[in-house]
C-alpha positions as CSV (number, residue, x, y, z in Angstrom):
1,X,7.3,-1.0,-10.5
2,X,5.5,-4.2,-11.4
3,X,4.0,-2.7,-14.4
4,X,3.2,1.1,-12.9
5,X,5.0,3.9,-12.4
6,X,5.4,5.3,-9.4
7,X,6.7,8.8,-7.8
8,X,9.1,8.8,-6.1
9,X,11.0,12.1,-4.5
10,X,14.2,12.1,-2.8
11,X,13.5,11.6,1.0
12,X,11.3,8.6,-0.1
13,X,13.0,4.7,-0.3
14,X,12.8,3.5,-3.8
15,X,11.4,0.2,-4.0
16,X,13.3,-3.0,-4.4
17,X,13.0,-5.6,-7.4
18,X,12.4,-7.9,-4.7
19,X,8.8,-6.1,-3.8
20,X,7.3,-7.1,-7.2
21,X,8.3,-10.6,-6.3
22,X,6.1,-10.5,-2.8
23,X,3.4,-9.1,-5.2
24,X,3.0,-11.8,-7.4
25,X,3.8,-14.0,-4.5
26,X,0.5,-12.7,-2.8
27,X,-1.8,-12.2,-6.0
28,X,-1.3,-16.1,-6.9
29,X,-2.5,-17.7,-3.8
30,X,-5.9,-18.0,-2.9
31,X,-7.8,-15.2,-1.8
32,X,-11.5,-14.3,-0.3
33,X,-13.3,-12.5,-2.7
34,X,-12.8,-9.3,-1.4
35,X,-9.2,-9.6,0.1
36,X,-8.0,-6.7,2.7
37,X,-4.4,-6.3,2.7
38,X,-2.2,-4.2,5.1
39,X,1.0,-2.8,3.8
40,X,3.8,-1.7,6.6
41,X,6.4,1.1,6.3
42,X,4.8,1.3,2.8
43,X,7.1,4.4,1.4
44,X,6.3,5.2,-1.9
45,X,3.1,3.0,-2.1
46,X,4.5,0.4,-4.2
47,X,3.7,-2.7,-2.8
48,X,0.1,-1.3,-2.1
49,X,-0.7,-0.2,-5.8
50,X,0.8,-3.5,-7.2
51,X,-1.7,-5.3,-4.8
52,X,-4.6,-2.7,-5.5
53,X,-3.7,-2.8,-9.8
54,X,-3.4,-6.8,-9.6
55,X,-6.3,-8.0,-7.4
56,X,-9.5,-5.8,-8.4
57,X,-11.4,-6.4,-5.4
58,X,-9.1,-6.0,-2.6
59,X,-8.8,-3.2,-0.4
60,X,-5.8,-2.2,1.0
61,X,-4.3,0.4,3.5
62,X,-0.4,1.6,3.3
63,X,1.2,2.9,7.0
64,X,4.2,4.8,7.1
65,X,5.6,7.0,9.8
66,X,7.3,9.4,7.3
67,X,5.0,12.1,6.4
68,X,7.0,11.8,2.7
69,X,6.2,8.9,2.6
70,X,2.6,9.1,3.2
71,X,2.0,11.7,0.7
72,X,4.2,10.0,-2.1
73,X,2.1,6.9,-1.4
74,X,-1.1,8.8,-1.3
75,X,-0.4,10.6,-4.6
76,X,0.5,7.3,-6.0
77,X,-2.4,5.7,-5.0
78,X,-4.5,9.2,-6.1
79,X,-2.5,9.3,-9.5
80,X,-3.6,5.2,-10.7
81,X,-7.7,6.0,-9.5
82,X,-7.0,3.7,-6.7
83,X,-8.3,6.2,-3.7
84,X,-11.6,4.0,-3.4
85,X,-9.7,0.8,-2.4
86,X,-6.8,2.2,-1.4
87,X,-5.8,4.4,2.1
88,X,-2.5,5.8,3.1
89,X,-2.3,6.5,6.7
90,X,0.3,8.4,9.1
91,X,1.5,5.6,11.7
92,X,3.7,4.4,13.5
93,X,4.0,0.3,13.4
94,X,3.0,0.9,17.3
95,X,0.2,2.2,17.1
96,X,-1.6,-0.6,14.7
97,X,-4.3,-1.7,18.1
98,X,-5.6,1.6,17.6
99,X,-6.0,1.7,14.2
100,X,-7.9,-2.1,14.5
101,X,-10.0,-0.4,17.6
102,X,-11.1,2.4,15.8
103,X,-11.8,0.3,12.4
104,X,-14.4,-2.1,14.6
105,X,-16.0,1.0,16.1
Protein backbone atom coordinates (compact mmCIF):
# COMPACT_ATOMS: atom_id res chain seq x y z
CA UNK A 1 0.00 0.00 0.00
CA UNK A 2 1.37 3.35 -1.27
CA UNK A 3 4.82 2.02 -1.41
CA UNK A 4 4.82 -0.23 2.18
CA UNK A 5 3.68 -3.26 2.96
CA UNK A 6 1.34 -3.77 5.37
CA UNK A 7 -0.13 -6.83 7.54
CA UNK A 8 -3.00 -7.66 7.22
CA UNK A 9 -4.86 -10.81 8.92
CA UNK A 10 -8.26 -11.99 8.09
CA UNK A 11 -10.73 -10.18 10.46
CA UNK A 12 -8.92 -6.92 9.35
CA UNK A 13 -10.47 -4.71 6.12
CA UNK A 14 -7.89 -4.60 3.44
CA UNK A 15 -7.28 -1.23 2.22
CA UNK A 16 -8.72 0.22 -0.85
CA UNK A 17 -6.66 1.58 -4.00
CA UNK A 18 -8.63 4.61 -3.36
CA UNK A 19 -6.74 5.25 0.26
CA UNK A 20 -3.40 5.85 -1.50
CA UNK A 21 -5.30 8.45 -3.51
CA UNK A 22 -6.42 10.47 -0.09
CA UNK A 23 -2.76 10.05 0.83
CA UNK A 24 -1.15 11.86 -1.82
CA UNK A 25 -4.19 14.03 -1.79
CA UNK A 26 -3.21 15.15 1.79
CA UNK A 27 0.74 15.08 1.48
CA UNK A 28 0.48 17.71 -1.56
CA UNK A 29 -1.33 20.50 0.14
CA UNK A 30 0.12 22.68 2.41
CA UNK A 31 0.94 21.74 5.77
CA UNK A 32 2.28 23.36 9.22
CA UNK A 33 5.52 22.16 9.82
CA UNK A 34 4.65 19.70 12.20
CA UNK A 35 1.23 18.48 10.88
CA UNK A 36 -1.03 16.20 13.35
CA UNK A 37 -3.36 14.00 11.55
CA UNK A 38 -6.21 11.82 12.86
CA UNK A 39 -7.06 8.69 11.09
CA UNK A 40 -10.76 7.14 11.80
CA UNK A 41 -11.82 3.47 11.71
CA UNK A 42 -8.11 3.15 10.67
CA UNK A 43 -8.00 -0.91 10.27
CA UNK A 44 -4.91 -2.06 9.24
CA UNK A 45 -3.06 1.36 9.71
CA UNK A 46 -2.79 2.11 6.13
CA UNK A 47 -3.79 5.38 5.75
CA UNK A 48 -1.79 6.39 8.99
CA UNK A 49 1.65 4.84 7.86
CA UNK A 50 1.32 6.32 4.33
CA UNK A 51 0.74 9.78 6.10
CA UNK A 52 3.52 8.92 8.85
CA UNK A 53 6.20 7.35 5.68
CA UNK A 54 5.31 10.46 3.36
CA UNK A 55 5.30 13.63 5.66
CA UNK A 56 8.42 13.26 8.13
CA UNK A 57 7.26 15.52 10.72
CA UNK A 58 3.76 14.75 11.22
CA UNK A 59 2.34 12.96 13.97
CA UNK A 60 -0.52 11.03 13.64
CA UNK A 61 -2.99 8.79 15.75
CA UNK A 62 -5.17 5.77 14.09
CA UNK A 63 -8.74 4.86 16.13
CA UNK A 64 -10.41 1.84 15.52
CA UNK A 65 -13.05 0.00 17.61
CA UNK A 66 -11.92 -3.46 16.49
CA UNK A 67 -9.38 -4.69 18.83
CA UNK A 68 -7.86 -6.54 15.35
CA UNK A 69 -7.67 -3.82 14.05
CA UNK A 70 -5.81 -1.88 16.59
CA UNK A 71 -3.15 -4.43 16.89
CA UNK A 72 -2.70 -4.96 13.00
CA UNK A 73 -2.37 -1.16 12.87
CA UNK A 74 -0.11 -0.97 15.91
CA UNK A 75 2.21 -3.72 14.48
CA UNK A 76 2.22 -1.89 11.28
CA UNK A 77 3.06 1.19 12.63
CA UNK A 78 5.74 -0.88 15.11
CA UNK A 79 7.05 -2.94 12.05
CA UNK A 80 8.05 0.58 9.66
CA UNK A 81 9.82 2.44 13.12
CA UNK A 82 6.95 4.69 13.15
CA UNK A 83 5.90 4.18 17.00
CA UNK A 84 7.46 7.76 17.91
CA UNK A 85 5.00 9.65 15.55
CA UNK A 86 2.58 7.28 15.25
CA UNK A 87 -0.36 5.90 18.02
CA UNK A 88 -3.02 3.40 17.54
CA UNK A 89 -5.76 3.72 19.98
CA UNK A 90 -8.93 1.48 20.93
CA UNK A 91 -12.03 3.82 20.28
CA UNK A 92 -15.04 4.21 19.44
CA UNK A 93 -15.70 7.32 16.84
CA UNK A 94 -17.94 8.43 20.05
CA UNK A 95 -15.82 8.71 22.26
CA UNK A 96 -13.31 11.30 20.24
CA UNK A 97 -14.30 14.51 23.21
CA UNK A 98 -12.60 12.37 25.57
CA UNK A 99 -9.74 11.55 23.84
CA UNK A 100 -9.41 15.72 22.93
CA UNK A 101 -10.10 16.26 26.88
CA UNK A 102 -7.65 14.07 28.09
CA UNK A 103 -4.87 15.25 25.23
CA UNK A 104 -5.34 19.12 26.65
CA UNK A 105 -4.96 17.88 30.25
Amino acid sequence: FDGVELRVPPGVFVPRKGTEQVASAAAAVPLPSTPHFLDLCTGSGALLVALLSRLPTALGIGLDTQPAAVETADKNVRKLGLEGRGRVIQLDIGDIAQLVTDSLA
